[in-house]
VEXLUMDO-858299 format. One record per atom (N, C-alpha, C, O, CB): residue number from 1; atom name; x, y, z. Coordinates in pm, whole numbers, plus 50000, padded with zeros to 5 digits. Atoms other than C-alpha are relative to their C-alpha. Glycine has a CB too. Example, Ala and Ser with C-alpha at 12.3 -4.5 7.8 and 13.67 -1.06 7.14 Angstrom:
<recs>
<1,'N',<50089,49881,50000>>
<1,'CA',<51230,49550,50780>>
<1,'C',<50090,50120,50000>>
<1,'O',<50194,50118,50066>>
<1,'CB',<49901,50003,50125>>
<2,'N',<49918,49881,49994>>
<2,'CA',<51367,49894,50714>>
<2,'C',<49923,50109,50073>>
<2,'O',<49974,50220,50090>>
<2,'CB',<50041,50046,49858>>
</recs>
This chain:
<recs>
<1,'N',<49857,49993,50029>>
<1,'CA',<27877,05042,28036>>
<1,'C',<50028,50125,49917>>
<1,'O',<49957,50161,49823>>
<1,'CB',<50048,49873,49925>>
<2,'N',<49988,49863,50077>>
<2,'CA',<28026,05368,27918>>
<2,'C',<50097,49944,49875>>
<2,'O',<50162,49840,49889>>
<2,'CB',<50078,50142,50105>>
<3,'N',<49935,50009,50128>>
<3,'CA',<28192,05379,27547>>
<3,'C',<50169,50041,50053>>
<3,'O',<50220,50095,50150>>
<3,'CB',<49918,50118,49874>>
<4,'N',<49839,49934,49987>>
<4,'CA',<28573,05419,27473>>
<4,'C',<50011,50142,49987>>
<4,'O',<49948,50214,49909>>
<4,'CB',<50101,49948,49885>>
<5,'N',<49940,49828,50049>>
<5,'CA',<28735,05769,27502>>
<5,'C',<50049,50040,49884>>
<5,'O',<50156,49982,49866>>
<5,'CB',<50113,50049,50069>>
<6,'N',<49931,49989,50137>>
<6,'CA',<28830,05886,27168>>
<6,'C',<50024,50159,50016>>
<6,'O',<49937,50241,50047>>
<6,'CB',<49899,49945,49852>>
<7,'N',<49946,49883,50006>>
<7,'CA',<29084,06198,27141>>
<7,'C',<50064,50044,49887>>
<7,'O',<50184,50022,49873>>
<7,'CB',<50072,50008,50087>>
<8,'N',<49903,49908,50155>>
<8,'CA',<29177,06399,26784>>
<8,'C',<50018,50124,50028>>
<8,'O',<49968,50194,50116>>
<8,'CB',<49918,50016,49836>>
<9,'N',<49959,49838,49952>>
<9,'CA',<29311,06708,26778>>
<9,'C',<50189,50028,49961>>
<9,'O',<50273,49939,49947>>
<9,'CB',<49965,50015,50220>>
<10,'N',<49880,49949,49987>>
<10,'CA',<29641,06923,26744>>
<10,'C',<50090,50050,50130>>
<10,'O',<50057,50119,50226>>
<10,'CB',<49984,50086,49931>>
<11,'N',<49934,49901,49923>>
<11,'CA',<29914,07017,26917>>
<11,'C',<50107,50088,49926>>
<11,'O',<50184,50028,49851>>
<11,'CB',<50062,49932,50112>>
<12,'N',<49966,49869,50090>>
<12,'CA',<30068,07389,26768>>
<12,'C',<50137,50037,50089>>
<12,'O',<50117,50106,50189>>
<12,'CB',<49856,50145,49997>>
<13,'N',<49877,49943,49928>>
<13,'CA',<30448,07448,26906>>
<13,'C',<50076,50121,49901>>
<13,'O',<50099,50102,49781>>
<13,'CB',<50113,49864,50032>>
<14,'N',<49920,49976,50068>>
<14,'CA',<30639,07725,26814>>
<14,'C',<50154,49957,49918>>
<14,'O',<50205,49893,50009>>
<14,'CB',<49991,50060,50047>>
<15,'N',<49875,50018,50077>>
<15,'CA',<31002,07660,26561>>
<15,'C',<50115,49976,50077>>
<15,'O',<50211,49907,50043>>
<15,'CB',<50029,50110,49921>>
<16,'N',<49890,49995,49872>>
<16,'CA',<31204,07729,26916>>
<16,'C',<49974,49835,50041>>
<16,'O',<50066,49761,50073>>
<16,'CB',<49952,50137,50155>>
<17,'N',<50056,50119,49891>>
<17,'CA',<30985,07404,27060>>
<17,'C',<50025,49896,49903>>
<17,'O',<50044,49797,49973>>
<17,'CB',<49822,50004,50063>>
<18,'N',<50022,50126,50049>>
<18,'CA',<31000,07136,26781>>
<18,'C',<50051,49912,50005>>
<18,'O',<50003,49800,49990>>
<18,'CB',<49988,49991,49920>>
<19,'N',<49888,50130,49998>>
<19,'CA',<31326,06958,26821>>
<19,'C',<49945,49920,50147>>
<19,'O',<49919,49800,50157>>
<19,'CB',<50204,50066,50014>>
<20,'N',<50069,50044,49882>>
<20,'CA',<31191,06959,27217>>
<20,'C',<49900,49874,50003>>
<20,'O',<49925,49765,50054>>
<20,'CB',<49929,50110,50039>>
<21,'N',<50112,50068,50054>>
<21,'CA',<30863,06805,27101>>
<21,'C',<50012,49871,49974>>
<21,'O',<49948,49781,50030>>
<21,'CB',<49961,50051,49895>>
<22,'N',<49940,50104,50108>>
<22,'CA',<31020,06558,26881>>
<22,'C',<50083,49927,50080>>
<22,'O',<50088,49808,50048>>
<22,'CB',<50083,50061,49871>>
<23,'N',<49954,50075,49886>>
<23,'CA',<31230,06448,27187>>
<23,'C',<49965,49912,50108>>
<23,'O',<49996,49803,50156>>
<23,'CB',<50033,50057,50044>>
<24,'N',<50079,50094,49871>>
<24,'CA',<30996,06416,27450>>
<24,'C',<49924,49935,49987>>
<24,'O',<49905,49841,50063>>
<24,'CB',<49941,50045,50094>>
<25,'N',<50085,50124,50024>>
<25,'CA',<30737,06261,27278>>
<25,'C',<49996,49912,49967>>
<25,'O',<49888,49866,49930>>
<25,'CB',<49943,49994,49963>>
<26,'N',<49991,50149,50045>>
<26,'CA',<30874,05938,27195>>
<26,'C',<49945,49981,50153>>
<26,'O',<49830,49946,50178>>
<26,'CB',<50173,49920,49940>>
<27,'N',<50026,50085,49854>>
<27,'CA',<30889,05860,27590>>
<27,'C',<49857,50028,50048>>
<27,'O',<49815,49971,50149>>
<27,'CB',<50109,50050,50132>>
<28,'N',<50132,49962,49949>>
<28,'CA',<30537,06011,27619>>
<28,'C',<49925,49901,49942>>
<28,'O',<49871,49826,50023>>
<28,'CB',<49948,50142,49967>>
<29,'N',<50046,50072,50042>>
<29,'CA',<30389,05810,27364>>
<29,'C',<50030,49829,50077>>
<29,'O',<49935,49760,50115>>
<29,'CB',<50032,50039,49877>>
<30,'N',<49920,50087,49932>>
<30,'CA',<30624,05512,27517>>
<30,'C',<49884,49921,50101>>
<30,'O',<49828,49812,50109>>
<30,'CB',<50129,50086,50080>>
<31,'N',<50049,50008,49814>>
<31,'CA',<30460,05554,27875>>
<31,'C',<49840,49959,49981>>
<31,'O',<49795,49863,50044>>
<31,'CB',<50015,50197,50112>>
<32,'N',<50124,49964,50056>>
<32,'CA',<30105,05614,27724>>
<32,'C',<49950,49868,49971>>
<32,'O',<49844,49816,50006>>
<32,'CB',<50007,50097,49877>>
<33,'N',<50079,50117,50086>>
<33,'CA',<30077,05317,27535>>
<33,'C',<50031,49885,50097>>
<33,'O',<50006,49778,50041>>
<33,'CB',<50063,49968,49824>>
<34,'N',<49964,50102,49904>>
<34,'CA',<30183,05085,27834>>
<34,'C',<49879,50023,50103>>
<34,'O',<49862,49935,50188>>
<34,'CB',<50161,50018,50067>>
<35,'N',<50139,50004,49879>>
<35,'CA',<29859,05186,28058>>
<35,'C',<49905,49922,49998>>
<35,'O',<49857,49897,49888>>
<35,'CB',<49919,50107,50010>>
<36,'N',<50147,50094,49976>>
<36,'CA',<29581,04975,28154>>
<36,'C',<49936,50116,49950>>
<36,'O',<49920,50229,49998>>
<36,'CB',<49939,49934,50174>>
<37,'N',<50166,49925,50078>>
<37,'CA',<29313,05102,27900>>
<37,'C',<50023,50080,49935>>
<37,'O',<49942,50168,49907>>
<37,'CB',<49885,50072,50078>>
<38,'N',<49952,49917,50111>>
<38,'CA',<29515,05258,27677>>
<38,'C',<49958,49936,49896>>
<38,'O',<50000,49821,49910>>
<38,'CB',<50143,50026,49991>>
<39,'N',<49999,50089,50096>>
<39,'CA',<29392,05117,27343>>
<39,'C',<50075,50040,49833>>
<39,'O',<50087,49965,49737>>
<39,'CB',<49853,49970,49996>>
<40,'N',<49973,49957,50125>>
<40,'CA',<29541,05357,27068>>
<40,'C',<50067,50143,50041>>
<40,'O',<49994,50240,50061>>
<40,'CB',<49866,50003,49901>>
<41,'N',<49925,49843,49959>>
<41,'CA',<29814,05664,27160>>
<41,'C',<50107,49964,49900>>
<41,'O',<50190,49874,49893>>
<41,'CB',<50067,50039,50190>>
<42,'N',<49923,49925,50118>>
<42,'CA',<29949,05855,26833>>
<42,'C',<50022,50138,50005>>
<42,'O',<49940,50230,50003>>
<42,'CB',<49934,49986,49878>>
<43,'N',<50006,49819,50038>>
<43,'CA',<30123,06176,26809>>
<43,'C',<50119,50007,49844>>
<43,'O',<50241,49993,49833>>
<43,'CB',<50095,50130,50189>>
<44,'N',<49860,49969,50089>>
<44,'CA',<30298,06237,26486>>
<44,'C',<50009,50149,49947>>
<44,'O',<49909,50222,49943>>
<44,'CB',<50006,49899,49857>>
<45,'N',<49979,49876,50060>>
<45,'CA',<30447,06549,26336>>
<45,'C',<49891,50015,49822>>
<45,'O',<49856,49933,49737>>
<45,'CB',<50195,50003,49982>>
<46,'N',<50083,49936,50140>>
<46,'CA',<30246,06709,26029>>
<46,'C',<50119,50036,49857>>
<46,'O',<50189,50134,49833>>
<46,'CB',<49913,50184,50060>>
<47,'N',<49950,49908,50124>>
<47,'CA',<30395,06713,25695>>
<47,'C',<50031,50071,49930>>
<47,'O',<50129,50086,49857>>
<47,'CB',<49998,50015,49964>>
<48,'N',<50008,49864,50054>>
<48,'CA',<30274,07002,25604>>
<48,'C',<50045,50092,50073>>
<48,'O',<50026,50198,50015>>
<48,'CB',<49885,50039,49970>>
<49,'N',<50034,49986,49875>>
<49,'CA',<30346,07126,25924>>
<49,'C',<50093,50011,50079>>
<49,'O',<50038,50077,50168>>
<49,'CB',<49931,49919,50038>>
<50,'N',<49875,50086,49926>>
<50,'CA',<30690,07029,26118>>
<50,'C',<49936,50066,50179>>
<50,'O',<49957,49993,50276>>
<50,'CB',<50223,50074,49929>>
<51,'N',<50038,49901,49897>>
<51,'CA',<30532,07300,26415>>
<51,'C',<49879,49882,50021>>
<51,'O',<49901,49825,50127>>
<51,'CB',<49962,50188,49952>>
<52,'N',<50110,50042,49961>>
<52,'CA',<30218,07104,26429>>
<52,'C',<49995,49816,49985>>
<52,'O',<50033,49745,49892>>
<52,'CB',<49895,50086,49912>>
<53,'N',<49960,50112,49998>>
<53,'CA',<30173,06759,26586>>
<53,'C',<49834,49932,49989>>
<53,'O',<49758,49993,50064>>
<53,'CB',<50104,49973,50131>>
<54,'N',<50150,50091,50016>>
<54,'CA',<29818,06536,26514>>
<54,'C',<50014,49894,50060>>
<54,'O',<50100,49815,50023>>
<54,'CB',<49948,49953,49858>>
<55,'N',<49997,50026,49903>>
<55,'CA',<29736,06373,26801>>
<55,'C',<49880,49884,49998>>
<55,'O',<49779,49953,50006>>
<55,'CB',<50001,50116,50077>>
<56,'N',<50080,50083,49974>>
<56,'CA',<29494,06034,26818>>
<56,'C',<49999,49913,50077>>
<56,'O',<50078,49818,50072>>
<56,'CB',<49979,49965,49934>>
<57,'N',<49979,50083,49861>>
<57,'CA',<29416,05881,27127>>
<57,'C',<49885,49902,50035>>
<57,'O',<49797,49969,50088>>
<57,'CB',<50011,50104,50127>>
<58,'N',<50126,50053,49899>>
<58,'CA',<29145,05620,27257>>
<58,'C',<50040,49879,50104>>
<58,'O',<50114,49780,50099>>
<58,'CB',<49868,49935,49899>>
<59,'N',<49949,50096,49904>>
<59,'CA',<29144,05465,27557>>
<59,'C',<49830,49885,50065>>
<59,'O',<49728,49929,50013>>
<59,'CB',<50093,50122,50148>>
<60,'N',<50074,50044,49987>>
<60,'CA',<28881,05216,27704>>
<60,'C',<49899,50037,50065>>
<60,'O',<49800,49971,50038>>
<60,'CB',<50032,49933,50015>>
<61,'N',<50127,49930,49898>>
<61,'CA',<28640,05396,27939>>
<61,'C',<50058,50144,50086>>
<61,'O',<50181,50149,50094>>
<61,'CB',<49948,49865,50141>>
<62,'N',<49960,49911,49948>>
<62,'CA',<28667,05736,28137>>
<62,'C',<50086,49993,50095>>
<62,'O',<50174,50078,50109>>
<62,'CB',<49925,50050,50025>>
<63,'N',<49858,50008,49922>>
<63,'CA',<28877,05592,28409>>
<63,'C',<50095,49961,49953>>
<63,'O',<50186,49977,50034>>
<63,'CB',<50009,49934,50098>>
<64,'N',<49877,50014,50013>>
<64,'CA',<29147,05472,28214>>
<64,'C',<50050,50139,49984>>
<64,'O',<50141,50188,50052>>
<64,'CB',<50032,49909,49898>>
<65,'N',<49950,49903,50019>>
<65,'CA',<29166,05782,28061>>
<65,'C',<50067,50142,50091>>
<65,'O',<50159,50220,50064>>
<65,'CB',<49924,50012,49937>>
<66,'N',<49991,49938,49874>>
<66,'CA',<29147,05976,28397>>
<66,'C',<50140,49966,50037>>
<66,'O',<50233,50046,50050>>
<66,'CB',<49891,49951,50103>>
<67,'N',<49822,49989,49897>>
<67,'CA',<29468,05819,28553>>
<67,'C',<50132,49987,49853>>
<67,'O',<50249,49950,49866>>
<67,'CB',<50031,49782,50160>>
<68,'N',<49902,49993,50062>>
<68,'CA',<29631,05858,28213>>
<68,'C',<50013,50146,49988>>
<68,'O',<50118,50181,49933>>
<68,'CB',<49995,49923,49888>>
<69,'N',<49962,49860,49955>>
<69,'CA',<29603,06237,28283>>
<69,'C',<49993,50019,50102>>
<69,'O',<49984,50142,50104>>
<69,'CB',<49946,50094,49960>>
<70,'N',<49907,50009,49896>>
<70,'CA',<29685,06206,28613>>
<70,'C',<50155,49974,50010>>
<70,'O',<50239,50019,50089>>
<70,'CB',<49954,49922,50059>>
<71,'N',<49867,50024,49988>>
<71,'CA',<29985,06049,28508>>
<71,'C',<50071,50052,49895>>
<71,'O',<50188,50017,49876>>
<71,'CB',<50025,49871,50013>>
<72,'N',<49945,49903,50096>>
<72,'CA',<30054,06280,28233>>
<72,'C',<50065,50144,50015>>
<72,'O',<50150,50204,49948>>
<72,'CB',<49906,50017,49928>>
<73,'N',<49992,49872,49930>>
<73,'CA',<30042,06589,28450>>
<73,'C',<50048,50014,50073>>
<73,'O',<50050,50127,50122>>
<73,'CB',<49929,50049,50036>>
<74,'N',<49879,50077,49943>>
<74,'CA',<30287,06416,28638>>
<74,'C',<50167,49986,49936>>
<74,'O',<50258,49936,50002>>
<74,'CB',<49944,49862,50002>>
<75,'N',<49904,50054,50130>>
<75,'CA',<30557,06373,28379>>
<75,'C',<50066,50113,49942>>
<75,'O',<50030,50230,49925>>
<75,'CB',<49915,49926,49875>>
<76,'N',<49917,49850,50049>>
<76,'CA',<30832,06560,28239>>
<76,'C',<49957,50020,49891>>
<76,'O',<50020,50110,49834>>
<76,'CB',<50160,50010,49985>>
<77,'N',<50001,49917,50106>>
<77,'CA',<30636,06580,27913>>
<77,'C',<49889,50161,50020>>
<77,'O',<49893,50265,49954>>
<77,'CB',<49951,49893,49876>>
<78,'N',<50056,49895,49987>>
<78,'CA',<30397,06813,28040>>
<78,'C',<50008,50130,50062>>
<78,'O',<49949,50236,50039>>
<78,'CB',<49936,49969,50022>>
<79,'N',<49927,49853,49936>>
<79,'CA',<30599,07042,28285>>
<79,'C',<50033,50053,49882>>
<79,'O',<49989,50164,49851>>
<79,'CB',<50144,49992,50106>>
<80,'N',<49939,49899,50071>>
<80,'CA',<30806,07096,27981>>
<80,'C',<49893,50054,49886>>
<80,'O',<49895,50173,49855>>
<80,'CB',<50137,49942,49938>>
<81,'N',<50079,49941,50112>>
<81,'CA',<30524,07116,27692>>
<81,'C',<49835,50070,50046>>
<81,'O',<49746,50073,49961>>
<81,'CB',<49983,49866,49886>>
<82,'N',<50147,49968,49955>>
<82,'CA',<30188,07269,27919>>
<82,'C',<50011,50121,49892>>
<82,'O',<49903,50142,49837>>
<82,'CB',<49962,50042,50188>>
<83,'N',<50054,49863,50008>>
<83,'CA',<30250,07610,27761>>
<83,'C',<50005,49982,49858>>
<83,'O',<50034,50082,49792>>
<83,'CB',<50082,50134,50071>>
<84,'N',<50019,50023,50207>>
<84,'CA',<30217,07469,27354>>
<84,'C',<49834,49991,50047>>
<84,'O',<49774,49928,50133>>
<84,'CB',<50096,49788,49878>>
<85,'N',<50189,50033,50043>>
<85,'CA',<29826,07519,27257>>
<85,'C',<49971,49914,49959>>
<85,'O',<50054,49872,49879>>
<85,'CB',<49921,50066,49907>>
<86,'N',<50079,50147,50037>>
<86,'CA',<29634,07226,27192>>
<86,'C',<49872,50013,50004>>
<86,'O',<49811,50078,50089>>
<86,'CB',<50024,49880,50093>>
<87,'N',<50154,50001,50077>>
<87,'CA',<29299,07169,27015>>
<87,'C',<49961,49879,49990>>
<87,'O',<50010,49800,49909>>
<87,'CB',<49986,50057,49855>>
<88,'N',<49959,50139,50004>>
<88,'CA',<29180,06874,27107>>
<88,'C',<49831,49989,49992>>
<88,'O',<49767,50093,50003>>
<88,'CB',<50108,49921,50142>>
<89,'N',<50140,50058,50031>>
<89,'CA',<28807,06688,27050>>
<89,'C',<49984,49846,50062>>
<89,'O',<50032,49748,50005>>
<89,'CB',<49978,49996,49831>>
<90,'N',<50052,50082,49892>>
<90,'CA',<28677,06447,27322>>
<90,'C',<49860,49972,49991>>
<90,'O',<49762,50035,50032>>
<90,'CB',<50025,50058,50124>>
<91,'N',<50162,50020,49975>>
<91,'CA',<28395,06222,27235>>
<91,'C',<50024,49849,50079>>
<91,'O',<50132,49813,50128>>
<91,'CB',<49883,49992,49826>>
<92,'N',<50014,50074,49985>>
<92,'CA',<28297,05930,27330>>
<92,'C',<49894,49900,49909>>
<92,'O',<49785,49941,49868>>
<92,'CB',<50001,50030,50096>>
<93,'N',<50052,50085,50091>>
<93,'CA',<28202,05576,27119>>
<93,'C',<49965,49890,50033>>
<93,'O',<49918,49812,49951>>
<93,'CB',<50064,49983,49914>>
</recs>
């Protein structure tokens, strides 16, 4: 049996993008957390930070996670946010 997916990491928008951000990612998170084998999808804004969003994700095994970026890459949050950098750390537990 393979371990859960576990995802930390940032996502870095420019000052133009944050209200954007701050829009679309309620319904992202929304959608996210309704998947078979989703077990834990967080994005919140940074304190320190308003540009930068901290991102914690685990889901139950590599295929959930698989058709939750299938169905992410699908979705109006990622047409509109692909071109924000993201730093992200993918292990498995």
């Amino acid at each position: 049996m393979t371990g859960n997916i576990v995802i930390n990491g940032t996502i870095k928008c420019t000052p133009d993008d944050v209200g954007m951000v701050v829009e679309r990612v309620k319904e992202h998170i929304r959608l996210s957390r309704l998947e078979a084998g989703c077990i834990k999808f967080d994005i919140t804004q940074s304190d320190d930070d308003p540009c930068v969003f901290n991102v914690s994700e685990r889901f139950f095994d590599q295929a959930a996670f698989d058709t939750h970026s299938v169905r992410t890459r699908a979705s109006i949050w990622w047409k509109e946010t692909k071109h924000i950098p993201r730093d992200m750390k993918i292990t498995t537990e």
